[in-house]
C-alpha positions in Angstrom: 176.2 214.6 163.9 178.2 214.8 167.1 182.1 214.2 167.3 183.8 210.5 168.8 184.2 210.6 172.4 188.2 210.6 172.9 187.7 207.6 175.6 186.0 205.5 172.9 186.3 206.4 169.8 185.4 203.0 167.6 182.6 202.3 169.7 181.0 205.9 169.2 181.9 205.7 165.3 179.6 203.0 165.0 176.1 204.4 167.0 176.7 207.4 164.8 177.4 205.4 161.6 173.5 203.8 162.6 171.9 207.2 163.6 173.0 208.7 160.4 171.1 205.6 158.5 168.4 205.6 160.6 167.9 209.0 160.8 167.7 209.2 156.7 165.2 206.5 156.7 162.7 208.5 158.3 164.5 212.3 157.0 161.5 212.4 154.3 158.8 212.6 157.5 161.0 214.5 159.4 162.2 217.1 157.0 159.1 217.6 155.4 157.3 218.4 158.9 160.5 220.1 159.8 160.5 222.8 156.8 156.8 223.5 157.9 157.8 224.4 161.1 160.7 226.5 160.0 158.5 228.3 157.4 156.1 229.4 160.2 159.1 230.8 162.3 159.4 228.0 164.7 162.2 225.4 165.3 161.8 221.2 165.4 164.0 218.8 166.5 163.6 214.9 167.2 164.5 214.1 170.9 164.9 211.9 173.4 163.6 208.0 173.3 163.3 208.4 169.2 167.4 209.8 169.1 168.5 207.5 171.7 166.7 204.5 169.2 167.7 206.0 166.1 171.4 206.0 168.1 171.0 202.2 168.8 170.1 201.2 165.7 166.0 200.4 166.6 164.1 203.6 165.2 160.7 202.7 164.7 158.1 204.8 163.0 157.0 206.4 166.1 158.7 209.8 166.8 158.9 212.2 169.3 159.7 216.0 168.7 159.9 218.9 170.4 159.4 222.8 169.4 159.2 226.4 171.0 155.6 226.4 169.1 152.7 226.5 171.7 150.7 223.9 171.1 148.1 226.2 169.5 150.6 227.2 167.0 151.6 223.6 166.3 147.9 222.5 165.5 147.9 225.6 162.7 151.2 223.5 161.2 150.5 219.9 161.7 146.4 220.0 161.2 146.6 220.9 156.9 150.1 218.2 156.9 149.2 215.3 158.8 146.4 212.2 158.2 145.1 212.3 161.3 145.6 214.7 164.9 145.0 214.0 168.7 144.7 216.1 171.4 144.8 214.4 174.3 147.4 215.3 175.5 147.1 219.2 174.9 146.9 220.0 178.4 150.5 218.8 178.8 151.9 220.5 175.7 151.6 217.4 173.4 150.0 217.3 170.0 150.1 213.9 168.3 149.6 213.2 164.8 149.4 210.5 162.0 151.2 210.5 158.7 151.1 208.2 156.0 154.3 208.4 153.9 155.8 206.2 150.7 159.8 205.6 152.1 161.9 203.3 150.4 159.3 202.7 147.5 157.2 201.9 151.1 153.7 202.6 152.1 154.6 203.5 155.8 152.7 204.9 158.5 154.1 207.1 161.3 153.1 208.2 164.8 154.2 211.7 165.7 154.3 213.5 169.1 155.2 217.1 168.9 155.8 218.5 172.5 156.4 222.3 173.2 159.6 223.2 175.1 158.7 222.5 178.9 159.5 221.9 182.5 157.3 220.0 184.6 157.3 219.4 188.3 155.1 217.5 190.9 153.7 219.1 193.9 154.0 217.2 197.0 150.8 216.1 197.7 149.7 216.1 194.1 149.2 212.9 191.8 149.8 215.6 188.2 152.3 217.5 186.7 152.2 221.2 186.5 153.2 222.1 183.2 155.2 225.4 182.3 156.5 226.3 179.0 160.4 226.9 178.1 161.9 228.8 175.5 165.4 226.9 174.9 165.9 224.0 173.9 168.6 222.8 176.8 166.3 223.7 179.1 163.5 221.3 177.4 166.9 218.7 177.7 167.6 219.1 181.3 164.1 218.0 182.6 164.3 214.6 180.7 164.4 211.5 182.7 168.2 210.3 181.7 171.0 211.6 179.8 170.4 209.2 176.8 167.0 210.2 176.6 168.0 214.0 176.5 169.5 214.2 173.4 168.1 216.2 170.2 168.6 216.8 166.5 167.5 219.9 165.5 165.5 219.3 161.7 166.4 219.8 158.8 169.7 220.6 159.1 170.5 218.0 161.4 172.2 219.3 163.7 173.2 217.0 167.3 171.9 218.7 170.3 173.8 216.7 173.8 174.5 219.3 176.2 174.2 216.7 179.6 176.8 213.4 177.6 174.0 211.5 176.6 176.3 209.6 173.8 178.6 209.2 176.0 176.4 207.6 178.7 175.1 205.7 175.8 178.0 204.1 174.7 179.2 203.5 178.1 175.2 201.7 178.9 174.6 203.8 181.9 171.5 205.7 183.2 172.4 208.7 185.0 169.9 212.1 185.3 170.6 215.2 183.6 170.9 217.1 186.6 170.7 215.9 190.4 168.8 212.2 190.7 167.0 214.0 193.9 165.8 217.0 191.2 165.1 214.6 188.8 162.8 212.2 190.9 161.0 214.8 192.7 159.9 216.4 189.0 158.4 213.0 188.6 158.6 210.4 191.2 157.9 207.5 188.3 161.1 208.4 186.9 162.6 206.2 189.7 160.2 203.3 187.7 161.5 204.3 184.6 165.4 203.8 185.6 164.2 200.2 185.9 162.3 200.3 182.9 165.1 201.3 180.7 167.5 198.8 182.8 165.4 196.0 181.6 164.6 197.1 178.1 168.1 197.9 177.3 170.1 196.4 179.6 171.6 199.2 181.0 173.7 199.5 184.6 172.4 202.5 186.6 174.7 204.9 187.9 175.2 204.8 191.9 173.8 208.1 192.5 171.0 207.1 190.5 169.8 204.1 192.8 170.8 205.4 195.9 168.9 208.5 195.0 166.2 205.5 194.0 166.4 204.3 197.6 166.2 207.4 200.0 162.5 208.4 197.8 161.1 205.2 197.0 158.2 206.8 199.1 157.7 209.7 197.0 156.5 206.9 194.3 153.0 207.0 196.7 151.8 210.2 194.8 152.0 208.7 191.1 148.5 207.1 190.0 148.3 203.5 189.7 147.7 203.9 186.1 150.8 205.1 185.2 153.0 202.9 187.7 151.3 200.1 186.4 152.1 200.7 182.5 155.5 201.6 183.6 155.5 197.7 185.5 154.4 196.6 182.5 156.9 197.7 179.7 159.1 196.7 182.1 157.2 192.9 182.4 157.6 192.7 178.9 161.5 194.0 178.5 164.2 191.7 177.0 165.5 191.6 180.7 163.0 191.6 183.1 165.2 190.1 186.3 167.2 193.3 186.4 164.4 196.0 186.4 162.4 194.1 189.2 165.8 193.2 191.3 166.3 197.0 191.0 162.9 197.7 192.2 163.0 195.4 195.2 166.6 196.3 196.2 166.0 200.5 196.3 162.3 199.6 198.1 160.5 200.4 195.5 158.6 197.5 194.7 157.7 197.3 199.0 155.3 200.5 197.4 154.2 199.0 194.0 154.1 195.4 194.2 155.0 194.7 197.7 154.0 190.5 197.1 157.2 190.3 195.2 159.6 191.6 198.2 157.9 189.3 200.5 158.9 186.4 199.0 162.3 186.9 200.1 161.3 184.3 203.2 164.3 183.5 205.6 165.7 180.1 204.9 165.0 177.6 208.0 167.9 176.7 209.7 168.0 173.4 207.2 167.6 175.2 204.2 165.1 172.5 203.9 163.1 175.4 201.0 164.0 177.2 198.0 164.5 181.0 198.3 161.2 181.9 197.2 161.9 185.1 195.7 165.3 183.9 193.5 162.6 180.8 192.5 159.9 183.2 191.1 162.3 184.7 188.6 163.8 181.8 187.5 159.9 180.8 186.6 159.6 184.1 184.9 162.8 183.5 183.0 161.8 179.9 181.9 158.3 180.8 180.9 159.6 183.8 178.5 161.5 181.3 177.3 158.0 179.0 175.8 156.5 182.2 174.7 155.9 181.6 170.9 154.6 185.0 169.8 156.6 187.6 171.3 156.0 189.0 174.9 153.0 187.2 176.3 152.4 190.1 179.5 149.5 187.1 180.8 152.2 184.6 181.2 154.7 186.8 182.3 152.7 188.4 185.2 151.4 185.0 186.2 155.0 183.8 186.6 155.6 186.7 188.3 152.9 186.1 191.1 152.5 182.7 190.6 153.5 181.8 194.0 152.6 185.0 196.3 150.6 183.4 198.7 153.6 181.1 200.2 154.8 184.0 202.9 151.3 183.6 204.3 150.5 179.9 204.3 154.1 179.1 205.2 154.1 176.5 207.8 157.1 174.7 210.2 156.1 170.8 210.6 157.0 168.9 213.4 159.0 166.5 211.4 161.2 169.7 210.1 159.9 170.2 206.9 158.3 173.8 205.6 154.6 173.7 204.2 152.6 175.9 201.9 149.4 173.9 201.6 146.7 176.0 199.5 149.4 178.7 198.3 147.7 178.8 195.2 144.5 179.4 196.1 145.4 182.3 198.7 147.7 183.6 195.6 145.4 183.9 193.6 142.9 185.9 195.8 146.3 188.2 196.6 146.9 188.7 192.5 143.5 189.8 192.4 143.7 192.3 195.0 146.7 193.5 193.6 146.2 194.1 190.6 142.7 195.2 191.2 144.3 197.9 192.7 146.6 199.0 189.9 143.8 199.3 187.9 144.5 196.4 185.4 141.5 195.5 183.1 139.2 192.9 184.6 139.7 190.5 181.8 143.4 190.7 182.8 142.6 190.1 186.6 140.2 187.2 185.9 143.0 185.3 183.6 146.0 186.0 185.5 144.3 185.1 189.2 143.0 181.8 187.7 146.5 180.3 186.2 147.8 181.3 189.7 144.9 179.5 191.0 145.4 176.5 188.6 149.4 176.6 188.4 149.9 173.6 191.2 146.8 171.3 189.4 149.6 168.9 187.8 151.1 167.8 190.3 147.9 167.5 192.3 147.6 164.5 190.4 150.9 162.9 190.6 153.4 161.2 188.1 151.0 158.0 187.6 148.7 158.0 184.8 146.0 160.0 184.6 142.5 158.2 183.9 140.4 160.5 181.3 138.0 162.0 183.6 141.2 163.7 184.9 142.3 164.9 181.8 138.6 165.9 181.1 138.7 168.1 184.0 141.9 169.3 183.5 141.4 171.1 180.2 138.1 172.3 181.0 139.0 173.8 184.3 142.2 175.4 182.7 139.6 176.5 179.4 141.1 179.2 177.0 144.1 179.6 179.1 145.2 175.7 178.5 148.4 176.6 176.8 149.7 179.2 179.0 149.1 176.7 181.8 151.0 174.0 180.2 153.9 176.7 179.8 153.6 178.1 183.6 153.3 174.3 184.6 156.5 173.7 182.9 158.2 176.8 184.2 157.7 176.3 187.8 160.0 173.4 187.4 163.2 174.6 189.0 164.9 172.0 190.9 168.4 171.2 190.2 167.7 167.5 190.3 167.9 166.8 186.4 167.1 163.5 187.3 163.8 164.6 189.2 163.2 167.7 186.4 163.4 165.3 183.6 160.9 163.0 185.2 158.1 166.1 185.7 159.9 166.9 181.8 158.5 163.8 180.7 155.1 163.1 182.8 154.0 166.9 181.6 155.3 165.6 178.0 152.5 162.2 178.0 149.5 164.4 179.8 150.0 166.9 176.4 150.1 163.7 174.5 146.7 162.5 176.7 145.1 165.8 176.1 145.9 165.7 172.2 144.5 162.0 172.1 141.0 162.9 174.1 140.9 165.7 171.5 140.9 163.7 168.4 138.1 161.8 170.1 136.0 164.6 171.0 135.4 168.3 171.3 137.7 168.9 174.5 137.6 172.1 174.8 134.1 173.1 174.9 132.8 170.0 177.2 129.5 169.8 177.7 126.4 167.9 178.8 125.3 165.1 176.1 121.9 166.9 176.9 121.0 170.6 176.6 118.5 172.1 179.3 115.8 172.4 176.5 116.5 168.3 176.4 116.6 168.6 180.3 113.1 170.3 180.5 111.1 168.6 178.0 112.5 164.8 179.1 111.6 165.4 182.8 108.4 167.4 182.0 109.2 170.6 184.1 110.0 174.1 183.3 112.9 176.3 183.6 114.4 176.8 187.5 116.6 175.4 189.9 116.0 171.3 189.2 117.2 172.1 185.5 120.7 173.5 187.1 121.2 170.6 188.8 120.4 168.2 186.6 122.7 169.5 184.0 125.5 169.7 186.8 124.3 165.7 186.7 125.0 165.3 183.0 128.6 167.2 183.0 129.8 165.5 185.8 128.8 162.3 184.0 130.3 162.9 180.7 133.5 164.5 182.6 133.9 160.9 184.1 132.6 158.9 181.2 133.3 160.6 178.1 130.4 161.1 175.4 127.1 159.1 175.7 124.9 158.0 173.4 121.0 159.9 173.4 119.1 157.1 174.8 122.3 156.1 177.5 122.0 159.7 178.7 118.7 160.2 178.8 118.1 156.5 180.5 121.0 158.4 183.0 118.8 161.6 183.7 115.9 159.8 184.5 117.2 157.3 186.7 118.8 160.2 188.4 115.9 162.2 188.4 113.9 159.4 190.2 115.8 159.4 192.7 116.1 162.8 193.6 112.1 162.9 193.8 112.5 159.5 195.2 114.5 161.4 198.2 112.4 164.4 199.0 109.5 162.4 199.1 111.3 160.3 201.8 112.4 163.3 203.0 
């Protein structure tokens, strides 16, 4: 393992002292696979994001290795060894395996990536890498994003591998490149993403060269697919410290490329400073809503806070009486998080769920600080549906003000509509309203087959029990065919 750094030696004692333990948790995987490796002529280390963890203290069970085996050659070694083998991502030099393993009297279970010794460089106008093969293992090192993720230890004997001061730059908490920032980002323009990414995971500074280098390429960010900028966006959604990665993105001009909603919210303050700064707002939300979240990163919540109020820039409005307006923000958000993240390719379910909270996020205040009669409530929950509880924590959230006496009134008048909404529930089956009558009811009361009438009548019935709460058989029935009567009662006038 590698020797103090002069300029801080205690500090650097201590990420070895946790490397070494870390590294002999898992040294019954790793040595094992090593040996294999050696015995069929070829070298192994564990590199980058698995060192730099194992450095910090945080190895998990997935690691990352690298080898001068071609990827044909690792297949031979891993294939007889491993539990299960991928390869998906051959084409890129990557095999990836599964290994069950007993460590620490332990049934464990570890994913391995075993990546040949490579350099990889975009093409201007391409979206993929082109993949070449290296025979050294510094120069596998020197095309790595960041110094701390460009460390190695060759297996078994364990020997540390840092020829670009990756310790150092880990004990100091700074991202810089390997070799130039420019070299680095025009490999792989998503490594400018990345230097976010890892600011916000591990709350790291970024070196100046590092983000100016960010800011005179932010364009070069164009040619990465929207897949892969939007799984970078979201590790960096769901960091510890999510605030510093976006800031970073907006100030170097990324984000005006990848989410280009969230610089727009930096709206210039009317001469009165009569509205919040928009943009400094939103990430306070996202702050306080992390702050509900019960069962660990909730990327839902998170991204809803996030765009919860993109459609202010466009509705923004100067009254005559000096105040600022954003009437129907939420509704023009929510059609502009739809777009958005329609087009980086997020999963429909996630684009249905995150538009509607934005949609729904202003629905509390709609109805005032009075009290709310039950049909409200009624509507409320059904409206909000499965996605009830993170609306109560994005409600909450977007309460920012530093008027404590004004944020503990909305405190308390979200506290008694939770109480209202826990009430109603003991009384009846809130969340899955429906009509006291079901359209087979419908059809066979008012004599008519399936069609149009049927649709409308049980529109009738939900309305009814929306306003009135659950009706006896008879009451509702009585209900649909006085209402019934009247409908023929009006085309026949009609």
């Amino acid at each position: 393992m590698p020797n103090a750094n002069e300029d801080n030696p205690i500090a650097l004692s201590q990420v070895q002292h946790r490397a070494v333990s870390e590294l002999l948790r898992v040294s019954p995987v790793a040595d094992d696979l090593a040996r294999r490796f050696q015995e069929a002529g070829f070298s192994l280390a564990l590199v980058g994001g698995s060192v730099r963890d194992a450095l910090l203290g945080r190895l998990g069970n997935d690691l990352d290795f690298t080898t001068d085996a071609r990827p044909e050659d690792v297949l031979k070694i891993v294939r007889p060894w491993a539990d299960a083998v991928w390869e998906v991502g051959i084409a890129f030099g990557t095999v990836g395996a599964q290994k069950d393993a007993r460590v620490d009297d332990v049934q464990q279970s570890f994913q391995i990536e075993i990546t040949t010794y490579r350099s990889e460089a975009y093409d201007r106008t391409s979206r993929k890498p082109e993949v070449s093969y290296g025979d050294s293992i510094e120069e596998d090192l020197v095309r790595r994003d960041f110094t701390v993720n460009a460390m190695a230890v060759a297996l078994p004997e364990k020997e540390f591998v840092d020829p670009y001061g990756g310790l150092g730059d880990l004990s100091a908490r700074v991202l810089r490149t390997p070799g130039t920032p420019e070299e680095s980002f025009s490999d792989d323009p998503l490594r400018m993403m990345r230097a976010a990414r890892f600011a916000a995971q591990l709350d790291f500074e970024v070196a100046p060269d590092v983000v100016a280098a960010m800011t005179d390429m932010a364009g070069r960010i164009e040619i990465v697919s929207a897949e892969r900028v939007r799984d970078e966006l979201n590790k960096l959604i769901l960091s510890a410290h999510p605030r510093k990665g976006l800031t970073l993105l907006v100030d170097t001009g990324l984000a005006d490329h990848v989410l280009p909603e969230l610089p727009a919210l930096r709206l210039e303050r009317d001469e009165h400073h009569r509205h919040k700064d928009v943009y400094d707002h939103t990430l306070i939300v996202l702050e306080q809503a992390m702050a509900l979240e019960e069962e660990g990163p909730d990327l839902t919540l998170r991204l809803a806070a996030l765009l919860h109020d993109i459609g202010k820039p466009r509705t923004r409005r100067f009254e005559k009486d000096g105040r600022v307006s954003f009437h129907h923000h939420e509704v023009v958000g929510a059609k502009m998080t739809k777009k958005r993240m329609t087009a980086l390719k997020y999963p429909n379910d996630l684009v249905k769920d995150v538009s509607r909270l934005v949609e729904l996020h202003l629905r509390f205040h709609g109805y005032g600080t009075g009290e709310w009669t039950d049909s409200a409530v009624r509507r409320y929950v059904r409206d909000a549906g499965p996605l009830l509880d993170r609306l109560h924590k994005l409600t909450r959230s977007d309460c920012t003000t530093r008027n404590k006496r004004k944020a503990i009134a909305l405190s308390r008048a979200y506290d008694g509509l939770e109480r209202r909404i826990a009430q109603l529930k003991e009384q009846e089956e809130l969340d899955a309203i429906r009509p006291d009558l079901d359209g087979n009811q419908i059809m066979g009361i008012l004599g008519i087959g399936p069609g149009p009438a049927i649709g409308r009548a049980y529109k009738f019935l939900l309305e009814l029990r929306l306003e009135n709460g659950p009706m006896e058989h008879d009451a509702a029935v009585a209900a649909l065919k006085e209402w019934w009567a009247a409908q023929s009662e009006g085309q026949t006038q009609s």
